[in-house]
Backbone as JSON, one array per atom type, in Angstrom:
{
  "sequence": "XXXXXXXXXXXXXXXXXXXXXXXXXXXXXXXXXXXXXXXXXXXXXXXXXXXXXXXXXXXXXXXXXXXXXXXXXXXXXXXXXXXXXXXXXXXXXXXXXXXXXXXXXXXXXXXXXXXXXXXXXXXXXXXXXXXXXXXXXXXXXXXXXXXXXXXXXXXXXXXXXXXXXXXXXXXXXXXXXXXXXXXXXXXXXXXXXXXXXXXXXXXXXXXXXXXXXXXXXXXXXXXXXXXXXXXXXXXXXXXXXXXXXXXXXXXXXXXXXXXXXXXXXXXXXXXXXXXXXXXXX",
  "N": [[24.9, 58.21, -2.65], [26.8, 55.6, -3.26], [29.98, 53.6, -4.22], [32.37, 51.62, -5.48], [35.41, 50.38, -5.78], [38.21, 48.39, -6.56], [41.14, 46.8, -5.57], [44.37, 45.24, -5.67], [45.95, 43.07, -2.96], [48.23, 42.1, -1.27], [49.18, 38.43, -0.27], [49.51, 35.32, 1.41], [50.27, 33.79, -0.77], [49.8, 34.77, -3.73], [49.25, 37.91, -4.9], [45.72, 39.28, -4.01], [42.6, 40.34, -5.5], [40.87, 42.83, -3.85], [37.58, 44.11, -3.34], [35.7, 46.91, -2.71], [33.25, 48.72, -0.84], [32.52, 52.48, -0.72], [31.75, 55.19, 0.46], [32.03, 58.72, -1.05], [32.3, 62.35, -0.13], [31.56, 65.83, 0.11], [34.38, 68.56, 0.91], [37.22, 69.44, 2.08], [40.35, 67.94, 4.19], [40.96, 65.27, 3.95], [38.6, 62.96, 5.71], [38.4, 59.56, 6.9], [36.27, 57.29, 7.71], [34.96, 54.49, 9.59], [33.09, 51.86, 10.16], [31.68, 49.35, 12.94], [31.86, 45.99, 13.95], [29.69, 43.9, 12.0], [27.6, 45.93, 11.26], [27.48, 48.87, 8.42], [28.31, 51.37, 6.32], [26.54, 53.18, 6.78], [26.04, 53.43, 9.74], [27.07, 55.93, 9.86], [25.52, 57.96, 8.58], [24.22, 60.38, 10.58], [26.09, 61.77, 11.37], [27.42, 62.31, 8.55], [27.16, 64.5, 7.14], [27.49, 66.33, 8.1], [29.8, 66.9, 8.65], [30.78, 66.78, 6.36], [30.95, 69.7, 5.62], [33.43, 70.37, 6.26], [35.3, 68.6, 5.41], [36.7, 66.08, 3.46], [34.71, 63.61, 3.43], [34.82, 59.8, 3.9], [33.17, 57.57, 3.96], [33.3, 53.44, 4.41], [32.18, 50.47, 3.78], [33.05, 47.96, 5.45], [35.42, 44.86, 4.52], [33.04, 42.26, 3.57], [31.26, 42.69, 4.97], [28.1, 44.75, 4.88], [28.11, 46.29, 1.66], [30.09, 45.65, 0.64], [31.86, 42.92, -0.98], [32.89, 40.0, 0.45], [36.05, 39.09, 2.42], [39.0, 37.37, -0.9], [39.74, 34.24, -1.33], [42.14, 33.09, 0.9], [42.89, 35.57, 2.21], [42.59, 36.65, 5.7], [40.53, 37.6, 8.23], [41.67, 39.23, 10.47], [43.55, 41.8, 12.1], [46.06, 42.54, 11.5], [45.42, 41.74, 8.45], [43.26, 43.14, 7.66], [43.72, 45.75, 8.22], [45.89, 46.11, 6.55], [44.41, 46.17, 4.2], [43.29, 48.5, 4.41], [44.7, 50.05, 4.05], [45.72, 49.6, 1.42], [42.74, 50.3, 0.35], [43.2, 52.81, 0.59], [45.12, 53.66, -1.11], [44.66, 52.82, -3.43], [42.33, 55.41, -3.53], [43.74, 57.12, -4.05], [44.28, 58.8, -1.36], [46.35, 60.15, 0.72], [47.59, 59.29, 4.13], [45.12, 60.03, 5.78], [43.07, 61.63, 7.69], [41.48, 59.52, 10.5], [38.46, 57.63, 11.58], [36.63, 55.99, 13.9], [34.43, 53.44, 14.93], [33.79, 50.98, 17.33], [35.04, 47.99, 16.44], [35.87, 49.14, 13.96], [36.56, 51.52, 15.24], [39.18, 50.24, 16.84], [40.77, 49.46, 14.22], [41.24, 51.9, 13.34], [42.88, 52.76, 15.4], [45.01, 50.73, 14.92], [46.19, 51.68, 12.12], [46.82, 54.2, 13.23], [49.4, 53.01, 14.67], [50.47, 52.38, 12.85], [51.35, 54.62, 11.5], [49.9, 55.33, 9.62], [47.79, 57.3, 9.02], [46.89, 60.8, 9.95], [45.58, 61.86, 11.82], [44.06, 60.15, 14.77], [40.29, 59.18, 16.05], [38.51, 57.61, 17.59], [35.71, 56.19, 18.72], [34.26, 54.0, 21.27], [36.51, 52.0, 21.22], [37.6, 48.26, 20.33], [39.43, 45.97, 21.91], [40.39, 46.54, 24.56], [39.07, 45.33, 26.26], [39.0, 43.18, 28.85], [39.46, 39.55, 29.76], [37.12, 38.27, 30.51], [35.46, 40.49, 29.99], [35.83, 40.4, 26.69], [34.64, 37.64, 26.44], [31.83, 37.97, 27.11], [30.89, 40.32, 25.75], [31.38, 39.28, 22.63], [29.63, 37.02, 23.39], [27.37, 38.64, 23.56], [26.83, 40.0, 21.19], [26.7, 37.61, 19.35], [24.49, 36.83, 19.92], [22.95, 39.03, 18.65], [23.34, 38.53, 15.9], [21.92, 36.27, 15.61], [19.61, 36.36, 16.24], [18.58, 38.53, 14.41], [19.21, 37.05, 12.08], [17.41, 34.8, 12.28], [14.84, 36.15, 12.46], [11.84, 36.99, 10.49], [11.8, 39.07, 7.52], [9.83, 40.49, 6.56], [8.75, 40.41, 9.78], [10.53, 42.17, 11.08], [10.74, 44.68, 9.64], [7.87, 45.41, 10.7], [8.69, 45.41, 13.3], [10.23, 47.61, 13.87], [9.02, 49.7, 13.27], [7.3, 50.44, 15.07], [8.68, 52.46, 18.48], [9.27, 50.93, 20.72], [9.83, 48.07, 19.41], [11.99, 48.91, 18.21], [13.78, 49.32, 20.03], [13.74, 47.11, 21.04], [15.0, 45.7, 19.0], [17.71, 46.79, 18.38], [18.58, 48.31, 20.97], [20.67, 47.14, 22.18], [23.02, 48.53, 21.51], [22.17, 51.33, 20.88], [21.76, 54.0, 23.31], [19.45, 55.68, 22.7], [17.0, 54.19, 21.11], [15.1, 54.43, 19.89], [15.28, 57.09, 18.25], [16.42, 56.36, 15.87], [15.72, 55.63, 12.72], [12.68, 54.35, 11.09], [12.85, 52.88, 9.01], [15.86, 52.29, 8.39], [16.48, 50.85, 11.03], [15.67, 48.74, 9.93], [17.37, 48.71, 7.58], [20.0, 48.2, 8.97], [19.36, 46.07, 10.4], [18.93, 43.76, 8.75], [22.27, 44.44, 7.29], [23.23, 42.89, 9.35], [22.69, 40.79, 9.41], [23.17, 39.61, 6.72], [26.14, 39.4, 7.0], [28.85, 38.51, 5.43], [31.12, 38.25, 6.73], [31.28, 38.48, 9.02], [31.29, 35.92, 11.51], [34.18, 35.02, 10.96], [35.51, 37.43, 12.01], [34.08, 38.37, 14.56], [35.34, 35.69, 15.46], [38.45, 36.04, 14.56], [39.1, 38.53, 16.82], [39.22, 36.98, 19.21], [40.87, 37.33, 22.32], [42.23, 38.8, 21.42], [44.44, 42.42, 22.12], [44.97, 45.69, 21.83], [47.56, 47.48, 22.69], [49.79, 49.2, 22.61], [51.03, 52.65, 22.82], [50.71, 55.41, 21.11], [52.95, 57.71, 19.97], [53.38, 59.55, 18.16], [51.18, 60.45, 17.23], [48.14, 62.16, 17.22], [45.61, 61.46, 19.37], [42.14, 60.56, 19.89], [40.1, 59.34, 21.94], [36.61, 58.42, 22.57], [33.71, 58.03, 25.02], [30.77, 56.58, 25.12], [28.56, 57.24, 27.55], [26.65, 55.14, 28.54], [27.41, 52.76, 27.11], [26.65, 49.67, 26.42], [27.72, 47.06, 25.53], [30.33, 47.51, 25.3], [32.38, 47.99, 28.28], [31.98, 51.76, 29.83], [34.13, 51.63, 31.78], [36.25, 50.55, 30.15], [37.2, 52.73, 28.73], [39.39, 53.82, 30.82], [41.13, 52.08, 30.4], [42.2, 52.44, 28.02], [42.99, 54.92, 28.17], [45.11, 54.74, 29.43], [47.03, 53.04, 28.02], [47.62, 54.63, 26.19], [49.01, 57.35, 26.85], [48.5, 60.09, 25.96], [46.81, 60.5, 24.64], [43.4, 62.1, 24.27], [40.65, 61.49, 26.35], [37.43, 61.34, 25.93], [34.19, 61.68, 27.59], [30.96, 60.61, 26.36], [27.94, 62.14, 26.88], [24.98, 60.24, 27.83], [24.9, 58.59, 25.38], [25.24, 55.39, 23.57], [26.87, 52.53, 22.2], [27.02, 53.14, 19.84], [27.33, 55.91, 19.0], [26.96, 57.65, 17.32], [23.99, 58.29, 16.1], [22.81, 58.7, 18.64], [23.79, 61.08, 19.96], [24.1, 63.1, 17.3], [25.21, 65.57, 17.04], [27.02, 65.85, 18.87], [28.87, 63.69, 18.59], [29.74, 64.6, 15.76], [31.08, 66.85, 16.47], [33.2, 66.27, 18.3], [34.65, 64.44, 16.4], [35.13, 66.42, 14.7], [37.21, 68.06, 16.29], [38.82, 66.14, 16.99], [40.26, 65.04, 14.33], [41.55, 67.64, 14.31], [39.98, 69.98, 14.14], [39.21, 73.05, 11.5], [41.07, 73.65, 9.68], [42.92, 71.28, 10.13], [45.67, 69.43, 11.51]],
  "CA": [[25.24, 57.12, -3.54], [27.86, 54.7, -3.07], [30.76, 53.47, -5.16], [33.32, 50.44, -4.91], [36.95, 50.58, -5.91], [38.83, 47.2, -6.48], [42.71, 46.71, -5.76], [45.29, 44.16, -5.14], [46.24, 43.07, -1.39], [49.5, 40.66, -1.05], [48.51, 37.49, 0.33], [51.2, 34.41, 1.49], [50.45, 33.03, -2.17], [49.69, 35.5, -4.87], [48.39, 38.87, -4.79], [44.05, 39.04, -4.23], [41.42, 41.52, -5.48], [39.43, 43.0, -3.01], [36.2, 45.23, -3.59], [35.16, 47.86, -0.98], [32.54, 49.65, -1.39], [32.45, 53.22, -0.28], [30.55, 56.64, 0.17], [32.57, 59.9, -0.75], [31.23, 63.47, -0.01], [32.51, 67.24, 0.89], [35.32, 69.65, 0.56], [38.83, 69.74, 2.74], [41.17, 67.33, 4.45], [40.07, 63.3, 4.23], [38.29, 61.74, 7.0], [38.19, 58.16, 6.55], [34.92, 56.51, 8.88], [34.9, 52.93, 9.78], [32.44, 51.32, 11.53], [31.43, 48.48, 13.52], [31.37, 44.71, 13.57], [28.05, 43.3, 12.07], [27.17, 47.38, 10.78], [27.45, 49.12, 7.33], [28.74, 52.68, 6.48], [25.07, 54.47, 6.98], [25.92, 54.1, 10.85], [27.65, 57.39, 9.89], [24.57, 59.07, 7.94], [23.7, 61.28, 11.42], [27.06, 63.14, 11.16], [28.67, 62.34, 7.87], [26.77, 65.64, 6.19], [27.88, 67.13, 9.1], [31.5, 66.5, 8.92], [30.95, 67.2, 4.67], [30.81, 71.21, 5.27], [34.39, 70.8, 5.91], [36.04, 67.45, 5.48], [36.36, 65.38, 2.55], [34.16, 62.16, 4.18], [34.91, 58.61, 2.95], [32.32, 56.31, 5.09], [33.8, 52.45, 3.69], [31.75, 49.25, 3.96], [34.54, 46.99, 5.61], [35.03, 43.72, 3.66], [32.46, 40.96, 4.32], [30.2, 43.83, 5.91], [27.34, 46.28, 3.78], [27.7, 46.2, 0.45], [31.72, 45.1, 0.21], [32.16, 41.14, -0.19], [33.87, 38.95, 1.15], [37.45, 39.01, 1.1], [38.85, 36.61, -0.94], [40.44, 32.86, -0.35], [43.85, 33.74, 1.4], [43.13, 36.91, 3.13], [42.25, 36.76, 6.97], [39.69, 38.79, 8.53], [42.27, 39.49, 11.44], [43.71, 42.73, 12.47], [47.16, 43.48, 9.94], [45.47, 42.25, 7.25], [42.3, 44.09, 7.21], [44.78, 47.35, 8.04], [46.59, 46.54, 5.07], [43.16, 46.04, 2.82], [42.28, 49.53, 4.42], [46.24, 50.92, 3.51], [45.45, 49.4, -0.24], [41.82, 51.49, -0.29], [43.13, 54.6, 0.24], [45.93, 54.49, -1.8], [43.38, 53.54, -4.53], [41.33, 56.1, -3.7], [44.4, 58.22, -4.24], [44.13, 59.69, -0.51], [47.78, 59.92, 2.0], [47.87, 59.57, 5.31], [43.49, 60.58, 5.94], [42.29, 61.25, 9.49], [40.46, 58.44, 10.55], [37.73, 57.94, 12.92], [36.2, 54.6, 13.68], [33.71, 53.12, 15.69], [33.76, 49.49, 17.9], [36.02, 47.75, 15.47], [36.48, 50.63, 13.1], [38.18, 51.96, 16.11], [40.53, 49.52, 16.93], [41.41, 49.02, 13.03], [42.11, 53.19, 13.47], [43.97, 53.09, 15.99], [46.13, 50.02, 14.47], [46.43, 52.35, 11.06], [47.75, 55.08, 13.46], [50.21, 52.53, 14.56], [51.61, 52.19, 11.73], [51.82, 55.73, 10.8], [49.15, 55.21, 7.91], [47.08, 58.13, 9.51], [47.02, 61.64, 10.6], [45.06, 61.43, 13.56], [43.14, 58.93, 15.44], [39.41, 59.13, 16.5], [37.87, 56.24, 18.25], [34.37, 55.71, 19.39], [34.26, 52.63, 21.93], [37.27, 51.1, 20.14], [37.89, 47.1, 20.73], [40.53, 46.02, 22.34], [40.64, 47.07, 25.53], [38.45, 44.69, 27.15], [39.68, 41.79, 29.56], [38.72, 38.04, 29.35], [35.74, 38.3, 31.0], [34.75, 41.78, 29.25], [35.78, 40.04, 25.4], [33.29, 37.09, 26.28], [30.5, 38.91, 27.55], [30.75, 41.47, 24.27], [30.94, 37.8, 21.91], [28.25, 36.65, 23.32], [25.82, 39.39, 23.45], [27.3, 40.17, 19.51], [26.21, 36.49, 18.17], [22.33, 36.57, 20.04], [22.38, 40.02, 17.99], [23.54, 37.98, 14.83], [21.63, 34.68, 15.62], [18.37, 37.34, 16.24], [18.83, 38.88, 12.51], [19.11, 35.53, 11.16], [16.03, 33.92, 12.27], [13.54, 36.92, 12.19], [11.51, 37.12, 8.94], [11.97, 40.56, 7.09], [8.39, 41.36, 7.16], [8.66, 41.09, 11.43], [11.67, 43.03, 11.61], [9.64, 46.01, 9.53], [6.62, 45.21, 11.84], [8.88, 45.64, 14.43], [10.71, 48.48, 13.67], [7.55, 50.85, 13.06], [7.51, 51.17, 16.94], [9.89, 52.53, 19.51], [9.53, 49.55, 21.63], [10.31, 47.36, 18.57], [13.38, 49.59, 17.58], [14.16, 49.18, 21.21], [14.11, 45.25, 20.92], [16.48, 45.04, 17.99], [18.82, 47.46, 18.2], [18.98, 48.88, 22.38], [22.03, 46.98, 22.81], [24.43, 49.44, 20.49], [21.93, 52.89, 20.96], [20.72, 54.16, 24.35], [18.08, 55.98, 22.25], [16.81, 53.39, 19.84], [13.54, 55.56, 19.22], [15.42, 57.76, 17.32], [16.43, 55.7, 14.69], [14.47, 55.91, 11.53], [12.18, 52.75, 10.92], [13.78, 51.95, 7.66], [17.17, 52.71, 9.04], [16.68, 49.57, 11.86], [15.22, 47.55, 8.79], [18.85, 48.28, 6.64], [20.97, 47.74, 9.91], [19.72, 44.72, 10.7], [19.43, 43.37, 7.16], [23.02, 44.4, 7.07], [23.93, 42.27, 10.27], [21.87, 38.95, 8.76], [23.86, 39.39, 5.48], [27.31, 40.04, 6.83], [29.67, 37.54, 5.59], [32.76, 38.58, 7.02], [31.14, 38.59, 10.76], [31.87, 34.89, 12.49], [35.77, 35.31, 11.0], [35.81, 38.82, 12.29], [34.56, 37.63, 15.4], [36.75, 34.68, 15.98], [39.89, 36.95, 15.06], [39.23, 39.37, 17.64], [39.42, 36.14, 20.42], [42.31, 37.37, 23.06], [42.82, 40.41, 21.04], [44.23, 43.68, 22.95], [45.91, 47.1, 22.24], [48.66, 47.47, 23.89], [50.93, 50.15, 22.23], [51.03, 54.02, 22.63], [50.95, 56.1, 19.5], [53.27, 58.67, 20.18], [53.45, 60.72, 17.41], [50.18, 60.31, 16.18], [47.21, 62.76, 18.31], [44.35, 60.37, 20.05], [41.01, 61.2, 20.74], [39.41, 58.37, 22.35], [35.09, 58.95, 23.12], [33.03, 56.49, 25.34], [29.09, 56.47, 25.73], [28.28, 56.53, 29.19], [25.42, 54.15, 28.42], [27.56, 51.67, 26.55], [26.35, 48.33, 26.81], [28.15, 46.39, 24.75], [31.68, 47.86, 25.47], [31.72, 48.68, 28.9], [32.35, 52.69, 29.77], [35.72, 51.46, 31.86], [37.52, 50.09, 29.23], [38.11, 53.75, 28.21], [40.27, 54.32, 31.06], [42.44, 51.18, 29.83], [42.51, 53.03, 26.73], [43.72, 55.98, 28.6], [46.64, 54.37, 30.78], [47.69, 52.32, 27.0], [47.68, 55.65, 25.14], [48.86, 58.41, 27.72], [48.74, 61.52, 25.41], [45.24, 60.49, 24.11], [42.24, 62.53, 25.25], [39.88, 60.84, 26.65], [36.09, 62.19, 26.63], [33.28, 61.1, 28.05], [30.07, 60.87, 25.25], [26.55, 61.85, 27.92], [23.26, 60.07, 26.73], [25.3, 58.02, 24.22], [25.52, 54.43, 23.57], [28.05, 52.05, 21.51], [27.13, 53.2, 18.38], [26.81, 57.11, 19.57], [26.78, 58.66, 15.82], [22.78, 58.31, 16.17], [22.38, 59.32, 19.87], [23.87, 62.52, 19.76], [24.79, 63.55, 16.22], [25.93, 66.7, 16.75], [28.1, 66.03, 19.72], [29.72, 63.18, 17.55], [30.33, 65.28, 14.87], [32.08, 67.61, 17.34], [34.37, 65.15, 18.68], [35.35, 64.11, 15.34], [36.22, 67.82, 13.86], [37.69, 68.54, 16.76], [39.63, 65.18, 16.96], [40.8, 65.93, 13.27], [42.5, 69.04, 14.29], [39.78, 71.57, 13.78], [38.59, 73.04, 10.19], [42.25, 72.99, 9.15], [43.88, 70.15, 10.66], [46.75, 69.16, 12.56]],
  "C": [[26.59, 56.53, -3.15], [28.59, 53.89, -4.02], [31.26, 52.4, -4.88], [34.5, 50.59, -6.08], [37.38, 48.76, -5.55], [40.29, 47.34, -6.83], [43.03, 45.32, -5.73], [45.67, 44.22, -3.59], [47.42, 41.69, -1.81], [48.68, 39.61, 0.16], [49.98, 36.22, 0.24], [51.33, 33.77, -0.06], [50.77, 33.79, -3.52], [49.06, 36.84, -4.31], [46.37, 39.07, -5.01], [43.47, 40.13, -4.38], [40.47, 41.45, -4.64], [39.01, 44.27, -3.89], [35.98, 46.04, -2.48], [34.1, 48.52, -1.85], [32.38, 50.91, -0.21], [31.82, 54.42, -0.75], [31.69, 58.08, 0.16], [32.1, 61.16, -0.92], [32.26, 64.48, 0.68], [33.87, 67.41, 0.54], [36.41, 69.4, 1.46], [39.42, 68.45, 2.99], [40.48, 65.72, 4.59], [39.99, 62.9, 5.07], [37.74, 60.51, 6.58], [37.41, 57.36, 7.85], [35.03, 55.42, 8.81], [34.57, 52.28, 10.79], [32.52, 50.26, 11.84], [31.17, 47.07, 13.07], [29.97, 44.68, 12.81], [27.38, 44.62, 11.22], [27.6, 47.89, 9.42], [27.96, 50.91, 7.78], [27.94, 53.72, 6.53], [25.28, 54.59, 8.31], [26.25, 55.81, 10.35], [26.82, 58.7, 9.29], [24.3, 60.08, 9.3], [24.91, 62.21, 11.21], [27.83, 63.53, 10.04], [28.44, 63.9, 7.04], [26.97, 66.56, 6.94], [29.21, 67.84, 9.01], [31.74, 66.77, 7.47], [30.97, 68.39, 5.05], [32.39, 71.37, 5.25], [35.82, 69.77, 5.79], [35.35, 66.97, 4.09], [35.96, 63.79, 3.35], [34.26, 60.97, 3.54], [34.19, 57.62, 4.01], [32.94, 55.42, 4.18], [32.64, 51.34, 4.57], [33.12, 48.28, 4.16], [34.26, 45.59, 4.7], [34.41, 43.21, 4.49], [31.31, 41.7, 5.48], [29.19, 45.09, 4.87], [27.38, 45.78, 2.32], [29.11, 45.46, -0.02], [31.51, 43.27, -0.13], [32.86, 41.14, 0.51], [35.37, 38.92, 1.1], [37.69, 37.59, 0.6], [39.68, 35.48, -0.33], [41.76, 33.6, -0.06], [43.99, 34.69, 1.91], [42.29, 36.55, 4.34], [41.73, 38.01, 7.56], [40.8, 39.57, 10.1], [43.03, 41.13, 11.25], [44.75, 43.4, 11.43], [46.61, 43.31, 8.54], [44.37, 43.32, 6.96], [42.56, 45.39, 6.99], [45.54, 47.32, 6.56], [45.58, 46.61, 4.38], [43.01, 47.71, 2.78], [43.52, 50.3, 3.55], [45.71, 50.85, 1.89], [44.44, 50.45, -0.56], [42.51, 52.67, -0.21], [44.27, 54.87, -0.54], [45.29, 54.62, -3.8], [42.85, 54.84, -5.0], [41.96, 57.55, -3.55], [44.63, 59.69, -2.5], [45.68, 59.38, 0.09], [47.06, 60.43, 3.24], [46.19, 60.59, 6.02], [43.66, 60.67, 7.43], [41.38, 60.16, 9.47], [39.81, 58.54, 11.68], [36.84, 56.54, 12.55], [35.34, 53.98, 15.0], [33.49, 51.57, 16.25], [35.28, 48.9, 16.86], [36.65, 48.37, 14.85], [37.62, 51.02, 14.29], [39.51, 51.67, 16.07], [41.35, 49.21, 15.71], [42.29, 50.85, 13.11], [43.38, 53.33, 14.44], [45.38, 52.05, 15.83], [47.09, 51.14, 12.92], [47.08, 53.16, 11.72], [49.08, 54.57, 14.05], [51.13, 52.6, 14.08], [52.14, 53.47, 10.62], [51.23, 56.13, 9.37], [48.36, 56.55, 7.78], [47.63, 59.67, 9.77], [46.81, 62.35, 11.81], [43.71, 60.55, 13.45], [41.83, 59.31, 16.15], [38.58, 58.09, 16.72], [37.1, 56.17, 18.93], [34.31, 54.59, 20.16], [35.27, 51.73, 21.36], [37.29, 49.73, 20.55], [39.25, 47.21, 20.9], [41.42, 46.06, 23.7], [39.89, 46.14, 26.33], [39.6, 43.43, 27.89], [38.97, 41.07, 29.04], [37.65, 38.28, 29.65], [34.76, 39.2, 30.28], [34.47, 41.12, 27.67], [34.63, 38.86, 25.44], [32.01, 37.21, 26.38], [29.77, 39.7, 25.94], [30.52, 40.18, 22.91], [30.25, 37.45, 21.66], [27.29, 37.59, 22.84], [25.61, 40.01, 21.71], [26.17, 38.97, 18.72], [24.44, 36.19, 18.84], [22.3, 37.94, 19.32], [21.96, 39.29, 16.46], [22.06, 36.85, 14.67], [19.61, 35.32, 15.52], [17.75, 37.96, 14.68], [18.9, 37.83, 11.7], [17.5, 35.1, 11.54], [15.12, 35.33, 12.13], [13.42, 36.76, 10.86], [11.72, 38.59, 8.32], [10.61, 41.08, 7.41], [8.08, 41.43, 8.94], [9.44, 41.72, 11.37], [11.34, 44.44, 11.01], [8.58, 46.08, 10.3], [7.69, 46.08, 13.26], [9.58, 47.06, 14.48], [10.0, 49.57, 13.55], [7.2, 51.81, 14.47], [8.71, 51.54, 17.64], [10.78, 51.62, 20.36], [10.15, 48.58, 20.3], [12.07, 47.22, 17.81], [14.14, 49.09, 18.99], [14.91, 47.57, 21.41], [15.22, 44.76, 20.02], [17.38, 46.04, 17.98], [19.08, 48.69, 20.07], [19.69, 48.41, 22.55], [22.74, 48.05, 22.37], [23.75, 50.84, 21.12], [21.08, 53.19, 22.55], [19.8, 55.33, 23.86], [17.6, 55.64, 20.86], [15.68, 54.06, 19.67], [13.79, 56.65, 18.23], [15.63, 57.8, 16.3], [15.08, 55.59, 13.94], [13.81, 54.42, 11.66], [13.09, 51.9, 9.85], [15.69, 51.8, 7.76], [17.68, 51.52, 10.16], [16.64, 48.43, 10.69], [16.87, 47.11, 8.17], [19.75, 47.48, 7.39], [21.19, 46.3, 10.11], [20.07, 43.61, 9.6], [20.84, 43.29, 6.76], [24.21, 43.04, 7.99], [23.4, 40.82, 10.15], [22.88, 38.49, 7.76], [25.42, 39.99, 5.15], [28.16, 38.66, 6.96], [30.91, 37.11, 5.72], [32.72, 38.29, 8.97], [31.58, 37.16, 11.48], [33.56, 34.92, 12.38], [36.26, 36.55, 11.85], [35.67, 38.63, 13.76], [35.41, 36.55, 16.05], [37.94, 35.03, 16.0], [39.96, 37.92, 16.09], [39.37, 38.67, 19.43], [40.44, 36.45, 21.38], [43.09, 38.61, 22.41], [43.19, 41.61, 21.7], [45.18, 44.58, 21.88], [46.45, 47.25, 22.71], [49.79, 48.3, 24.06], [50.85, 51.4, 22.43], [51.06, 54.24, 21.17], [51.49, 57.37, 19.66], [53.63, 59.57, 19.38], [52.12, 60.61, 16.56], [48.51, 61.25, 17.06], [46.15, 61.63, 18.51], [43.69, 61.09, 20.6], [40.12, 59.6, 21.03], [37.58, 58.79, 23.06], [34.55, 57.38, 23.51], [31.96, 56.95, 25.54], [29.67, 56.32, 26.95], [27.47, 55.74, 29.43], [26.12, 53.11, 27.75], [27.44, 50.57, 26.97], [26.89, 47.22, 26.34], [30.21, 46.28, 25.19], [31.53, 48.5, 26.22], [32.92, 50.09, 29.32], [33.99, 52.28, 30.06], [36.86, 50.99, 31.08], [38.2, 51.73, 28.15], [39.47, 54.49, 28.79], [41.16, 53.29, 31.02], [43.19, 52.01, 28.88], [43.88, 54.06, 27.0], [45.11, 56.15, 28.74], [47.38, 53.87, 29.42], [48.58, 53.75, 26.54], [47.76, 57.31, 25.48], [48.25, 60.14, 26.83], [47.09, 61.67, 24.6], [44.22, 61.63, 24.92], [40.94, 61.75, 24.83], [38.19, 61.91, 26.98], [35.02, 61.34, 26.61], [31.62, 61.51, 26.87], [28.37, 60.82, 26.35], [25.76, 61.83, 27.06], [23.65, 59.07, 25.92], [25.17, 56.46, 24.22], [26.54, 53.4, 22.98], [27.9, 52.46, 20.67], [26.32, 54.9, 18.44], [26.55, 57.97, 18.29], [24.64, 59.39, 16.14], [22.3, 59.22, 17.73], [22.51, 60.64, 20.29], [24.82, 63.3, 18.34], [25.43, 64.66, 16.42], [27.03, 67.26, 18.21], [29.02, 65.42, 19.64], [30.6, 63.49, 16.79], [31.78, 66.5, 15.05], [33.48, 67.31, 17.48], [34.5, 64.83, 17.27], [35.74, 64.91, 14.63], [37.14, 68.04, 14.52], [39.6, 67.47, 16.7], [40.52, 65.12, 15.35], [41.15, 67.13, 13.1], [41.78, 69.99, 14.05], [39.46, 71.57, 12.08], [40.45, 72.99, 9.31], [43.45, 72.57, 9.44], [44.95, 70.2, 11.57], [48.15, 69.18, 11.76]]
}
């Protein structure tokens, strides 16, 4: 079940209520999940019951993504403020300084939060950020024929299609290099989520010329790349690397951009481990 929490966020005019909506579950130290452009906080259903035996798990619907709205007039989907929206949830949600772990976007919003010292440690699945010109238009494009794909299908083809492997394959093999494993109803929500995300063209357009560019030297980095990623390609992890010397860098085999699904329980790994173990860092 899933909840939503509404704060205040400073804005250049007045202070604005945002909504989030989020999933919290399990026992010890707070890991805070945050996924992907265009995606909802069920990517994380393959490991989050995983990561509950000994983490307190907070999957979040980012604004304007899943179940969250929109933010509202005066807040920018761009990089400090969405970090501050995320700073506001958790002080809501009464948590300090959570491990975070974040996937495509999620990433790169984690590893801005460990920036700023909001965090305890950093775990980053394919983060953004790291790409060149050529790499950020490529990833753009192949983003808005995902979008532009989810828009025009009818719901009843996109359950049709989803029923099969090959079908799962067709709408969702860019992000998983094993879209067969995904549930049927599980492609149905995803895409549903990426038709009815109305935070995604801002979210894209702020990420235009966007990079990473800072170390985080007091903050631990675990950086993970699919070796199948298609979307974000594998080399932009050793950008990551050279940005963020003290990071470890591991390689995710079998995986794709959105590796939670592809190998859950080597995910889950990398993200206890990357959170310091059963009790922390």
């Amino acid at each position: 079940m899933t909840d939503t929490v509404s704060f205040d966020v400073p804005s250049p005019h007045a202070p604005r209520t945002v909504t989030v909506s989020y999933r919290r579950e399990g026992s010890g130290e707070p890991l805070l999940l945050l996924h992907g452009i265009g995606h909802h906080l069920q990517a994380w259903d393959p490991v989050s019951r995983i990561l509950a035996a000994d983490r307190e798990v907070i999957a979040v619907d980012l604004p304007g993504f899943g179940a969250s709205p929109a933010l509202p007039e005066g807040l920018e989907y761009d990089l400090p403020t969405v970090t501050t929206v995320l700073g506001a949830l958790c002080a809501a949600l009464g948590v300090e300084r959570p491990h975070v772990a974040g996937n495509s976007l999620g990433g790169l919003l984690a590893l801005e939060m460990g920036r700023r010292g909001q965090v305890r440690t950093v775990t980053a699945l394919s983060p953004g950020g790291f790409w060149s010109p050529g790499e950020w238009r490529y990833a753009a494009s192949v983003l808005r024929v995902m979008r532009e794909g989810a828009l025009r299908l009818p719901v009843p083809v996109v359950r049709q299609l989803a029923r099969s492997a090959a079908g799962r394959a067709a709408l969702t093999g860019t992000i998983y290099a094993r879209p067969g494993r995904r549930r049927p109803e599980d492609v149905v929500a995803e895409t549903l989520a990426l038709k009815h995300a109305p935070g995604f063209e801002r979210t894209l357009r702020a990420g235009a010329g966007l990079t990473f560019a800072e170390d985080l030297p007091g903050v631990p980095v675990t950086v993970a790349w699919g070796d199948k990623d298609r979307l974000l390609l594998p080399r932009q992890g050793v950008r990551a690397k050279r940005t963020i010397p003290r990071a470890r860098l591991i390689r995710l085999r079998g995986c794709g951009h959105v590796p939670m699904n592809d190998d859950p329980a080597l995910v889950a790994r990398v993200l206890r481990d990357g959170s310091g173990g059963s009790s922390g860092r």
